[in-house]
TIKOL-978456 format. One record per residue: residue in three letters; x, y, z of N, C-alpha, C in turn. Coordinates in pm, whole numbers, plus 50000, padded with zeros to 5 digits. Layout:
<pts>
ALAXYZXYZXYZ;...
</pts>
This chain:
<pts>
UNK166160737070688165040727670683164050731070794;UNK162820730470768161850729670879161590719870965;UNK161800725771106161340717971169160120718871246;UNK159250706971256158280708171302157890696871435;UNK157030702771502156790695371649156590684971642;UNK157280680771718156320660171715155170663471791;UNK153790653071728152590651971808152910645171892;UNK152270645172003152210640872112151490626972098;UNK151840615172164151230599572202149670601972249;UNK148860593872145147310596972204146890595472353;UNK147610586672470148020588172587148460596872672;UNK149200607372579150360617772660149410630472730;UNK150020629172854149280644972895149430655572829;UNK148590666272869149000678772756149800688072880;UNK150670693372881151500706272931151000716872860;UNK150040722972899149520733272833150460747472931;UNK150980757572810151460773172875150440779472954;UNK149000779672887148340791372909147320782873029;UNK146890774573125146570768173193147140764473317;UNK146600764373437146970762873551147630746673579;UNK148330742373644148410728373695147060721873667;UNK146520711473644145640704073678145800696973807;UNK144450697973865144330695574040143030689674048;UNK142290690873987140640683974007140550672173887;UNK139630661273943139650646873838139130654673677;UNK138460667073685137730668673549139300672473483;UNK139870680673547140970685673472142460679173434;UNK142390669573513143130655873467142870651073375;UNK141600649073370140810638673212141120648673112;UNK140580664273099140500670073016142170670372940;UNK142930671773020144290674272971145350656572956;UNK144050647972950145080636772919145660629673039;UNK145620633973184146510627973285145950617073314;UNK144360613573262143630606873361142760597673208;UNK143340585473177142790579773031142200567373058;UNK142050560972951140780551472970141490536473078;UNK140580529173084140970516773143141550505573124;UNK142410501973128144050497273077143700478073157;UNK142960475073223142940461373263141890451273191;UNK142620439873186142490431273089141510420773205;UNK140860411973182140390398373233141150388173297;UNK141220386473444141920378973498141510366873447;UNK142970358973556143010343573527141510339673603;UNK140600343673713139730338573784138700334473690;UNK138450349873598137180350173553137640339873417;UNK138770340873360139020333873271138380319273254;UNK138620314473388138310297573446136880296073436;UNK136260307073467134530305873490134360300273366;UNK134810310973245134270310573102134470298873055;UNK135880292673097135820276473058135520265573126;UNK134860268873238133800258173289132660253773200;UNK133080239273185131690230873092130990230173138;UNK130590225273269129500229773366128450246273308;UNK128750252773248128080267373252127900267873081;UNK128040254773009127780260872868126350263272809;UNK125560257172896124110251472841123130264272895;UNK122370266372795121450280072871120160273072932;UNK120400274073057119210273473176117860278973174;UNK116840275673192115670287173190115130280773339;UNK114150298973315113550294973501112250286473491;UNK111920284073599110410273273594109560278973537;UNK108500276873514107140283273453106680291373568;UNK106800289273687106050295573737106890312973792;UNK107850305373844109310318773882108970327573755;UNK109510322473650109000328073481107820336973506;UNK106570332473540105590344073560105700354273641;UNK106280350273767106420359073861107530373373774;UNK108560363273727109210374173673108470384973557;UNK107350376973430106830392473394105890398473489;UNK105720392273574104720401373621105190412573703;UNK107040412173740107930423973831107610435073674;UNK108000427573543108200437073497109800436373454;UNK110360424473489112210423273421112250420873258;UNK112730429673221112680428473095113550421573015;UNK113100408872927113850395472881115250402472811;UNK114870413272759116540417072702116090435172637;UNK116920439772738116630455372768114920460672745;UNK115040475072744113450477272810112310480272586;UNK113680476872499112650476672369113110489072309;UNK114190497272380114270508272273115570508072217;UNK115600520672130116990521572053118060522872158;UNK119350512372131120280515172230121090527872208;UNK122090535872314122140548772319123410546972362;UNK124360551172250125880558172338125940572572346;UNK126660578872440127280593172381128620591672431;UNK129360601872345130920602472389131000615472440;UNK131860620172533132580627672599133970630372606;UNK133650638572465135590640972459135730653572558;UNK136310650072629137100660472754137700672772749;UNK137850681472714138660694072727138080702372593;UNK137180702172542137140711172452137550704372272;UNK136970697972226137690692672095136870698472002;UNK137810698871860137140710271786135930697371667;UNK135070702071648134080694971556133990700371452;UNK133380716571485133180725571332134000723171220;UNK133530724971140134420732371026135480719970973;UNK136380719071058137420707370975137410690171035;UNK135780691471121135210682171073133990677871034;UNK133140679571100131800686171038131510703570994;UNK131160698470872130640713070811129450717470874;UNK129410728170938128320739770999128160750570923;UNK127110753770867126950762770765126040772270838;UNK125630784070753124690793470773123230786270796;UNK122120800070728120920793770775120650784670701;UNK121210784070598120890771670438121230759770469;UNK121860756470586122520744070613123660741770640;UNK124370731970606125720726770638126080730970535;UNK125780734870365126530735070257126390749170258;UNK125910756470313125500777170319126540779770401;UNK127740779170308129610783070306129490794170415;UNK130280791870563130450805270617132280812770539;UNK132740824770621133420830470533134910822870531;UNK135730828170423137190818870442137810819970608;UNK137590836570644138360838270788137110828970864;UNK136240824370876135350816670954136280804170933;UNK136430798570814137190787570798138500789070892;UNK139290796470875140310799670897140560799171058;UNK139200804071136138980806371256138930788571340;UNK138090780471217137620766571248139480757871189;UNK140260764771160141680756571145141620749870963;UNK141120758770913141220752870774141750765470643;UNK142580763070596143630776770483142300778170430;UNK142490788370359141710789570204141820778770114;UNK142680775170126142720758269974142010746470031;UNK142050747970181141070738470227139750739070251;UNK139060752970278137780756170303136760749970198;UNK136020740470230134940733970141134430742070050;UNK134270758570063134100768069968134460766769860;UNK136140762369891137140765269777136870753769669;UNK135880743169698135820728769603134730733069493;UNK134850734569420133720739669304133260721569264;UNK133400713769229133560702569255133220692069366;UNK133070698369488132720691569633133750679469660;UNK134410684969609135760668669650135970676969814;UNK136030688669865136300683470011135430685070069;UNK134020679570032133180672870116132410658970135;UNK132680655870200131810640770185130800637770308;UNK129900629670200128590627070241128350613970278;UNK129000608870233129170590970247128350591970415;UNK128580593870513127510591770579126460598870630;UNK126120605170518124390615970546124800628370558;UNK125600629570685126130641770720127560643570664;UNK127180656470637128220662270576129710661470650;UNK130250661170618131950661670719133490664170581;UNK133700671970630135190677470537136330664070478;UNK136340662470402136770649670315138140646970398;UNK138920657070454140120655570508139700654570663;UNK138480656570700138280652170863139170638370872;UNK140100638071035140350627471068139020618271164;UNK138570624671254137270618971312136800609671201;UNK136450615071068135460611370962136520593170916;UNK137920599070915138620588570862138720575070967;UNK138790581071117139010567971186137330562171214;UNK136100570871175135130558871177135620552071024;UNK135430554470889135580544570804136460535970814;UNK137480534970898138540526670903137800514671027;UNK136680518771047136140505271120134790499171047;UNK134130511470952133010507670916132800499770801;UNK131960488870737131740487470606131420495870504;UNK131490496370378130500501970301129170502370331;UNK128710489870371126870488770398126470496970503;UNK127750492670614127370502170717126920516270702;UNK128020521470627127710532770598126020541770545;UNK125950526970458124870535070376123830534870438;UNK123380529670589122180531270670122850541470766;UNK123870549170728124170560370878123560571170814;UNK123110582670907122520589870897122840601571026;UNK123020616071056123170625871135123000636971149;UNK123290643171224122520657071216123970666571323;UNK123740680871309125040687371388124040696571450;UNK124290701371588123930711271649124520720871695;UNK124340731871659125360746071664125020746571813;UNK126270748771896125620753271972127080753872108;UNK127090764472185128020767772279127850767272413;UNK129300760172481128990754372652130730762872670;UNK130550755272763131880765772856133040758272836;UNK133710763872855135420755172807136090748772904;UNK136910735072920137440733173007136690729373142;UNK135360723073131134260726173263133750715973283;UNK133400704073372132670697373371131210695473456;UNK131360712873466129950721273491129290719473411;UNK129600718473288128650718773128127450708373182;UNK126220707873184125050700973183125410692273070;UNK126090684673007126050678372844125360666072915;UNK125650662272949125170642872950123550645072984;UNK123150635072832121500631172836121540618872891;UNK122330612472997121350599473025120460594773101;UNK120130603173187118950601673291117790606873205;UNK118300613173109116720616973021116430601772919;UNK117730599872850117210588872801116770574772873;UNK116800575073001116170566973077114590573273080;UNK114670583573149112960588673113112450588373032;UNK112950581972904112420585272762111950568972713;UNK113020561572783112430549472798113400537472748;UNK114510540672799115600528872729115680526572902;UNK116430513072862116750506573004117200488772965;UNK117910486173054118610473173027118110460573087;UNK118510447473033118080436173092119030432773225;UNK120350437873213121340438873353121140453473471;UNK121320464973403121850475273421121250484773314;UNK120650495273424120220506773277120750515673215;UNK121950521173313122420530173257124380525673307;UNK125030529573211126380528373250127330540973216;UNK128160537373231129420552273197130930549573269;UNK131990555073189132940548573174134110552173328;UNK133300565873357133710572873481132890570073630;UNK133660571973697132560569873856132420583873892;UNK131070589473831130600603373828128960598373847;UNK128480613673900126910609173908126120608973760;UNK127170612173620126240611973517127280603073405;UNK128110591773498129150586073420130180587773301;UNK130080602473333131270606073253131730617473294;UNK132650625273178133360640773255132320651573308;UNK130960654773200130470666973155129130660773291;UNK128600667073379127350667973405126400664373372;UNK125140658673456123830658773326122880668373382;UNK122090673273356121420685773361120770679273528;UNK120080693973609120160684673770118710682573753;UNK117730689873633116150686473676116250671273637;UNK116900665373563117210652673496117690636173614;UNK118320644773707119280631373790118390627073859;UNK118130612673805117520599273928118860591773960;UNK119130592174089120120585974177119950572874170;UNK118750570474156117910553274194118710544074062;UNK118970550873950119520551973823120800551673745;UNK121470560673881123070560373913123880552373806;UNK124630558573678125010549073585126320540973670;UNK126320525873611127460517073650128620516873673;UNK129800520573682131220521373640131450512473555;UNK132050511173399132210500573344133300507673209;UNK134570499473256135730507573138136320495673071;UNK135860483273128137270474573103136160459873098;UNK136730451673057135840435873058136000434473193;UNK136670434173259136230427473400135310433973460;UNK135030447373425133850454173479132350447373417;UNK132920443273310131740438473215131220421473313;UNK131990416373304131570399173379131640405873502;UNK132170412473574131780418073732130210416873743;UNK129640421873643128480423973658127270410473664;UNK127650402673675127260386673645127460378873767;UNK128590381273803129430369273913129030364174008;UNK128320350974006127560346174075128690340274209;UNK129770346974237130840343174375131390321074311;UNK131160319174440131650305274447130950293374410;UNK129460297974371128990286974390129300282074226;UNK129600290374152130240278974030131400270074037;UNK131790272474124132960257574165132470248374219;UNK131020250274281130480238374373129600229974276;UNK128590242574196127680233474129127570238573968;UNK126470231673919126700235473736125120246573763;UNK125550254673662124600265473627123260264473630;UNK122810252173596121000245073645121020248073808;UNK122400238873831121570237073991121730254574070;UNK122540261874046122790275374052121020281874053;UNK120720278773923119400284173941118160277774024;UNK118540269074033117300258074113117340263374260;UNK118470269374327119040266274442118580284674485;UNK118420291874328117920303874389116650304074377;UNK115890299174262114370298174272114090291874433;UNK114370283974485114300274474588114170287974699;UNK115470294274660115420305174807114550318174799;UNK113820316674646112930326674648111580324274704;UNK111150308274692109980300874739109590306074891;UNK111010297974947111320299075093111100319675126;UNK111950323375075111310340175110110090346975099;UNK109470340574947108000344374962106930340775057;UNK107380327275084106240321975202106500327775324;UNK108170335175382108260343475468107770353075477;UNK107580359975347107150371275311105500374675368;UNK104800361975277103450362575349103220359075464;UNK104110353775557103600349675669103670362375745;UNK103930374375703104130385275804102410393975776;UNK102260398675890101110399875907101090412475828;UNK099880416175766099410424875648099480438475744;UNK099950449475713099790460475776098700471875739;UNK098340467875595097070473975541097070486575484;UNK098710487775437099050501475366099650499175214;UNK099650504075122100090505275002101780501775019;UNK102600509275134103750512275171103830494775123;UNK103350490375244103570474175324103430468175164;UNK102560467375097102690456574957103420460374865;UNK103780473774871105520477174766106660471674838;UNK106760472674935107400464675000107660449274971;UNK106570443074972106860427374965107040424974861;UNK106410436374760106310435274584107930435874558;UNK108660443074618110320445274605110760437574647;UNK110810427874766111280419874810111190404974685;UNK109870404474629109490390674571110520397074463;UNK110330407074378110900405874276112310402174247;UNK112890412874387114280406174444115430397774384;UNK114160389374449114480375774466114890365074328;UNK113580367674243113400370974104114250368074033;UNK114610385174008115760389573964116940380173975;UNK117090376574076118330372374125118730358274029;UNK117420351074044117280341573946117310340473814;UNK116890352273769116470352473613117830354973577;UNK119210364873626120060364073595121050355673613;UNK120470343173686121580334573716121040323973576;UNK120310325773518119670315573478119840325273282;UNK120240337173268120800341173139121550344973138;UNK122900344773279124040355673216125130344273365;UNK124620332973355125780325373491126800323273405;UNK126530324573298127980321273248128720334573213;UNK129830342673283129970357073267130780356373090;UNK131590345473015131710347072896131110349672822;UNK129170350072784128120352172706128100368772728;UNK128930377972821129030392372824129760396072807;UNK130920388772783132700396972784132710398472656;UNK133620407272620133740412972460134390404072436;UNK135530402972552137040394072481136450382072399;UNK135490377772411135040364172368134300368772252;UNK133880377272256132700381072115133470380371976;UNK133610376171884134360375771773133860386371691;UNK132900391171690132830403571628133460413871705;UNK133800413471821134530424971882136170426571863;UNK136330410471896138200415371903138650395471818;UNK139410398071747139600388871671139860391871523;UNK140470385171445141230389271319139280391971242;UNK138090387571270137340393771188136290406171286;UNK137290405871406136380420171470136440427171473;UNK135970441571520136000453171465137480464471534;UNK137910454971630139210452571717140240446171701;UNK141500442571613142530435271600142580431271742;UNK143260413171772144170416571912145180426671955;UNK145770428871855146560441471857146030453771928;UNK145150457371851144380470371888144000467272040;UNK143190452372062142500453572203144000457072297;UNK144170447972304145610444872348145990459772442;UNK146590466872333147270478472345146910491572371;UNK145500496272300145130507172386143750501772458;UNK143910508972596142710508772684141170517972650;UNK141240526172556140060531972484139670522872429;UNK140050516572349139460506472252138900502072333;UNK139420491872443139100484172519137500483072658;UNK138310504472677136290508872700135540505672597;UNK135580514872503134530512872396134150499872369;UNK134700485472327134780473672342133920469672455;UNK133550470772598132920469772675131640478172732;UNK131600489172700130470499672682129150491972526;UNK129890490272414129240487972345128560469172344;UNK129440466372381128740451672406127810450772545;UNK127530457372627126520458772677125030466872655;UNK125650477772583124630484872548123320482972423;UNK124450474572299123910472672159122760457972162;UNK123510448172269123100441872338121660440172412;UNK121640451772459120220457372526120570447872678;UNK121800446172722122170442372878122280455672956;UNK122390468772899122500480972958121550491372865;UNK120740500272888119890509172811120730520372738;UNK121680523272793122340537472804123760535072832;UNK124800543572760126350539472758127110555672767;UNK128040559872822128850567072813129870564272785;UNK131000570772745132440565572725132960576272700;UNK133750580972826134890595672820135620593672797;UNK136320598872680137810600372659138700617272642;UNK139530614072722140180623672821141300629572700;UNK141520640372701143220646472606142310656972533;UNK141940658272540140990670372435141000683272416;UNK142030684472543141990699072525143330703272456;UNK143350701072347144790696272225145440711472161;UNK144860722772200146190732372153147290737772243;UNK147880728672127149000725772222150460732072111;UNK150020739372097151000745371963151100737671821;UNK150690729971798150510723871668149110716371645;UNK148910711771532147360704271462147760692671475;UNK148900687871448149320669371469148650665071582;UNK148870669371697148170662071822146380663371839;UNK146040669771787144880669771800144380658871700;UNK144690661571576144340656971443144210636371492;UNK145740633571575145720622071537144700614171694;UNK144490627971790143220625171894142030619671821;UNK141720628671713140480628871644140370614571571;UNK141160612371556141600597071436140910587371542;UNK141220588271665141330576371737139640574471775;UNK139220587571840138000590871863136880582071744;UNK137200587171648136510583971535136560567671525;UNK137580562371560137550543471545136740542371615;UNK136790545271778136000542071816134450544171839;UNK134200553071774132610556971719132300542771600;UNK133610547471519133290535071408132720526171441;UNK133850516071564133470504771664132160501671665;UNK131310509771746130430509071798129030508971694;UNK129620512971573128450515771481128730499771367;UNK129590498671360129830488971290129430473871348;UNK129510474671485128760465171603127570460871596;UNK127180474771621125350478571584125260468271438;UNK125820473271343125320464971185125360453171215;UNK126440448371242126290431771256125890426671348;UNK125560433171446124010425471528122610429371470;UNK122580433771361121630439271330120830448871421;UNK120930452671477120160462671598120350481571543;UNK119510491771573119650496971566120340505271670;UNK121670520071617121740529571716122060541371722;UNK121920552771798122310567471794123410566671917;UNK124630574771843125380577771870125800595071921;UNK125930602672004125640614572071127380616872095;UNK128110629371997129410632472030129140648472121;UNK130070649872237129970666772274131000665272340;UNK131720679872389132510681672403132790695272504;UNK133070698672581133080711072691133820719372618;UNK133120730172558133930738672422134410739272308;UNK135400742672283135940737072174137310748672130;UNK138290750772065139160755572030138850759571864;UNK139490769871874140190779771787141810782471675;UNK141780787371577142960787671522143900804371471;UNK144920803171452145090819271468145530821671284;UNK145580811671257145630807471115147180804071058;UNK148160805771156149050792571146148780781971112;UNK149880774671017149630760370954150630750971019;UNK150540739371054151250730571072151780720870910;UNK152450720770902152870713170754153730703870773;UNK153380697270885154360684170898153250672770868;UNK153790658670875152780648370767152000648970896;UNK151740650671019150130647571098149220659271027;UNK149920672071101149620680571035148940688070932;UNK149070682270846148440678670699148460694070675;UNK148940705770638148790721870688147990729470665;UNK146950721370789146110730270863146440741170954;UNK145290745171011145770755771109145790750371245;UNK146780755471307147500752571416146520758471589;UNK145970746571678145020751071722145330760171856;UNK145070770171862146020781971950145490784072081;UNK144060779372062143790782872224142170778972223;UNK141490777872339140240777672352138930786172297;UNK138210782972252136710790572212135610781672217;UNK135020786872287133320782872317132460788372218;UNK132770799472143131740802771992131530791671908;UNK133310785371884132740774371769132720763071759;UNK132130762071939131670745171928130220742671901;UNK130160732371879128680725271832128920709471867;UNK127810702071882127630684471921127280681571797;UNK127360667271780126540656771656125850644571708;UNK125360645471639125040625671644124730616471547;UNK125060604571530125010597171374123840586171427;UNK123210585971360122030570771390122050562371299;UNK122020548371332122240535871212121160529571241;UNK120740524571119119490516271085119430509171005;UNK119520495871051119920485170982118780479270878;UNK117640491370879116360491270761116810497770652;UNK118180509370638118000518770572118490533370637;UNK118830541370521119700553070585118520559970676;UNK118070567870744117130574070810116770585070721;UNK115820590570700115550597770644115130610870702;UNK114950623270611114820637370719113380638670729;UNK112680643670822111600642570885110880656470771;UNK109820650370752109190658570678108720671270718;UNK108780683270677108390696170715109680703170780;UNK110210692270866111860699670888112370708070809;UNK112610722370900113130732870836114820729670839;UNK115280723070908116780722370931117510712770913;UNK116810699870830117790692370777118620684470875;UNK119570682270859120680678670897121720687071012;UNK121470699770988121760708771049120880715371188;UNK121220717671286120080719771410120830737671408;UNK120430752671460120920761471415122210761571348;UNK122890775371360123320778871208125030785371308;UNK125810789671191127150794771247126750808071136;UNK127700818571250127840830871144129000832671068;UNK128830841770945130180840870853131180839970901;UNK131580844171039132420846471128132930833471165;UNK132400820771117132810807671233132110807071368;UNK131430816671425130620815471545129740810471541;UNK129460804271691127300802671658126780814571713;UNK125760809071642124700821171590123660819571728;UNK123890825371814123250821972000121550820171969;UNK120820826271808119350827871805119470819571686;UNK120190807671700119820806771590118900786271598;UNK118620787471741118010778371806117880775271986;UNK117270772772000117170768272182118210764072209;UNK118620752272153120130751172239121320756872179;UNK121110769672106122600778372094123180780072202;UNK122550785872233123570791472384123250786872563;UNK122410773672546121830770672663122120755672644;UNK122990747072746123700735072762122210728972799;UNK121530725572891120450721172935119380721872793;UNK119140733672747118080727372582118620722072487;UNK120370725072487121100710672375120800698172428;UNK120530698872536120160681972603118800675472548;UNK118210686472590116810683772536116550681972416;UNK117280693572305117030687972166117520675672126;UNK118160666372238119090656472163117980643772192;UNK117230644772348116450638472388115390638272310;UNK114810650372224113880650872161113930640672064;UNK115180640471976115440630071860115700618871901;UNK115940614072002115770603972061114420594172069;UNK113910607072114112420598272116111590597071976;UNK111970609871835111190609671769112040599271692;UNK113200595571681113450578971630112060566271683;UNK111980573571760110650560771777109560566471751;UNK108930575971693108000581271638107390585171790;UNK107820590871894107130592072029107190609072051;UNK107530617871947107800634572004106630641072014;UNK105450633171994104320634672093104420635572260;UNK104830629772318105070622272404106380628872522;UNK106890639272408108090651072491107750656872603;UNK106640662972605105760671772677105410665472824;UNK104760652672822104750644272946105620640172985;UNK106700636372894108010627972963108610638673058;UNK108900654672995109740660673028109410677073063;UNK108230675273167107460685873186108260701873219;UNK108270713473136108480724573194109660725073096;UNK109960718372968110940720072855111130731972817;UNK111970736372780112070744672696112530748972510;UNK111640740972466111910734272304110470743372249;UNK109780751172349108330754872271107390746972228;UNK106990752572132105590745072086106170736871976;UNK104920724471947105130714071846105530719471748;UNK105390730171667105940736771550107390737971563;UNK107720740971680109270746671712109900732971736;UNK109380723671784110270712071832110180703571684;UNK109180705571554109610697571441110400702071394;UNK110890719871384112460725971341113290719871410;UNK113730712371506114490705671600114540687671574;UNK113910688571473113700676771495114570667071337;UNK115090659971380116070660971215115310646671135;UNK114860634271175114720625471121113590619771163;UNK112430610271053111590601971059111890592371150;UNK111090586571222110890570471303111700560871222;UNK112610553071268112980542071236112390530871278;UNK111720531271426111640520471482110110523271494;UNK109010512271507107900516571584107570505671718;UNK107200507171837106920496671861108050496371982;UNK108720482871996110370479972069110650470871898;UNK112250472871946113590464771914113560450971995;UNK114560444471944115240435471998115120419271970;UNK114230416472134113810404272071111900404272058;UNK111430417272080110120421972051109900422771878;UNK108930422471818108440426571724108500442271692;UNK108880442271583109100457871548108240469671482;
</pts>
């Protein structure tokens, strides 16, 4: 009888042969030692949430109120599309057996069986082999291999409806393996581009300068910007916690008591003698707003339960997108669960969420396969969130490389017998991203030469290094991702100033880059659209 390997626990470190000890935090995450955030909501914060004192929503005076638009605090994030990306850690494979990467024709311009073979898929599985297209499905815009697990654990969170407003695009394209040198993380660009939060603008699930494993490119890093640490709900109401004085008083007088101390500071403020420099009135201008601030959030978020997931019934509850079970038990969920309720929200502009184990050949396809499963819920999560708040969002997957197959099959039930993933390759990785629009699937931008597809793979299973700007350059995959970012808002006019000294070329070259029409015009949220 055959025997075959047990996969490994989506938790379990990887013991990789061909790899050194892990000794640095990137290489912990990458190999699984180092996983998501496992703590639940204390009894403290628990008590806040059921203080009756804090149920009633407060507003500030008319006049504090002006002061506040006139800082410029924005009533609920800064109006644009909210923004996750994920960071699977160590190299996870995308191509081929889960998104289809095709030649120059697209995703459906079949590379060869050994290309398949190379991406971990037999000949009976290669989408080639379907005269019929049964192993491909489209169900959400982008193409993805009918037996993808990624593909299976988002539908296992999404609706039908959901589905039919998703929409994505794949980018061929190669970074270094095992590295969290890779430039991948766009979020200081998508802050320059113009997302930003009513709490917090930018967050990420790691305490890194680009909140997650992978780097963000260095012409890109505003420090001033520094994403949040935020893995777990208590990180989430951390962010709120107005200390003691909710045991003393109720949430009105909370705010009365800070408007009061903003009065008292401003009139300090002016009593200091004018120094007659620009410096001196940014100065007091920071100080008033301050103060502000301080108020406006005591006065929409004193109650830290109106931010915790645990409480959101669309998040975790027999109709959320989270069983208790699920929250409960794994701590990924439980990031994602807290990343996305701030972000979809528009309480944070920008979201990361690393999840660590990725670097999965590990002598069999089971462990990877059932990584990919999990990954995929929680993309689901987050998109299925998006629908029922009605809000729109783009979702950004990448990965530091990606792995290879030697065309060994695993044929045990994870397994499913595929090919068995043998070791690392940086040729045949590529990123994605899915965008939901709760108007309608997105549609492909007119004149677009590339569809759905951003360059191309060669028959071989490789990318094709010319076969776009960010083939072979981590820093212009950033950029092309930023680009679609902004042209969701009809703004890729607007590339050029945001992001001086690009390298995407001329407007002709950046509409080949460019995969989809405007969804949004205008802001989101609670703005007019």
């Amino acid at each position: 009888m055959a025997k075959y390997k047990q996969p490994l626990h989506p938790d379990a470190p990887l013991l990789l042969n061909n790899h050194r000890r892990p000794v640095t935090r990137r290489e912990l995450i990458a190999q699984g030692f180092k996983v998501g955030g496992g703590t639940l909501v204390g009894g403290s914060l628990l008590s806040l949430i059921a203080n009756p004192l804090l149920a009633a929503e407060v507003g500030l005076s008319p006049d504090i109120a002006a002061v506040r638009d006139a800082c410029g605090i924005a009533a609920q994030g800064a109006g644009k599309i909210p923004f996750i990306c994920f960071d699977l850690a160590g190299g996870a494979n995308f191509a081929g057996s889960n998104i289809l990467v095709g030649q120059r024709g697209g995703q459906l311009d079949f590379i060869s069986a050994a290309g398949y073979s190379k991406q971990g898929l037999p000949a009976d599985m290669a989408p080639s082999a379907s005269t019929a297209g049964t192993l491909v499905d489209t169900s959400l815009g982008l193409a993805f291999h009918s037996d993808s697990q990624l593909l299976a654990g988002i539908n296992a969170k999404i609706q039908e409806s959901t589905a039919a407003n998703i929409n994505g695009a794949v980018i061929a394209a190669r970074s270094e393996n095992d590295t969290g040198n890779n430039p991948h993380n766009p979020m200081y660009g998508i802050y320059r581009a113009g997302a930003g939060g009513s709490l917090v603008d930018l967050i990420g699930s790691r305490n890194s300068d680009s909140g997650g494993n992978s780097m963000a490119p260095a012409s890109l890093i505003n420090l001033e910007v520094r994403p949040t640490k935020i893995d777990n709900p208590n990180d989430v109401t951390g962010l709120v916690d107005v200390g003691d004085l909710v045991s003393l008083m109720s949430q009105e007088d909370i705010v009365k008591t800070m408007e009061s101390i903003y009065r008292i500071s401003d009139a300090k403020i002016n009593s200091i003698p004018a120094l007659g420099t620009s410096r001196d009135a940014q100065l007091k201008e920071l100080l008033r707003c301050g103060y502000v601030k301080s108020a406006d959030l005591a006065a929409r978020f004193g109650n830290p339960g109106d931010i915790n997931p645990i409480q959101d019934s669309d998040i975790v509850g027999s109709n959320g997108v989270f069983s208790f079970d699920e929250f409960n038990s794994d701590g990924e969920f439980r990031k994602t669960a807290s990343v996305m309720k701030l972000v979809v929200n528009g309480f944070a502009g920008a979201g990361t969420i690393t999840m660590g184990g990725y670097d999965y050949h590990t002598g069999d396809r089971s462990t990877g396969e059932i990584r990919d499963e999990r990954a995929g819920k929680c993309i689901g999560a987050c998109l299925e969130y998006a629908a029922r708040k009605g809000i729109p969002l783009m979702i950004y997957v990448f990965s530091d490389g990606s792995v290879f197959s030697n065309g060994m099959l695993d044929n045990s039930m994870a397994g499913r017998g595929k090919g068995v993933w043998t070791g690392d390759d940086q040729q045949t990785a590529c990123s994605f991203f899915l965008v939901y629009n709760p108007a309608g699937r997105p549609t492909q931008l007119d004149g677009s030469l590339t569809g759905k597809q951003i360059g191309y793979m060669r028959p071989s299973g490789d990318v094709e290094t010319a076969g776009s700007p960010a083939a072979n350059n981590v820093n212009l995959l950033v950029e092309t991702v930023l680009l679609n970012y902004m042209a969701l808002h009809g703004e890729q006019n607007l590339f050029g100033s945001r992001f001086p000294g690009h390298g995407l070329g001329n407007a002709t070259m950046m509409d080949r880059l460019t995969a989809f029409r405007p969804i949004v015009n205008g802001t989101i949220g609670n703005a007019p659209t």
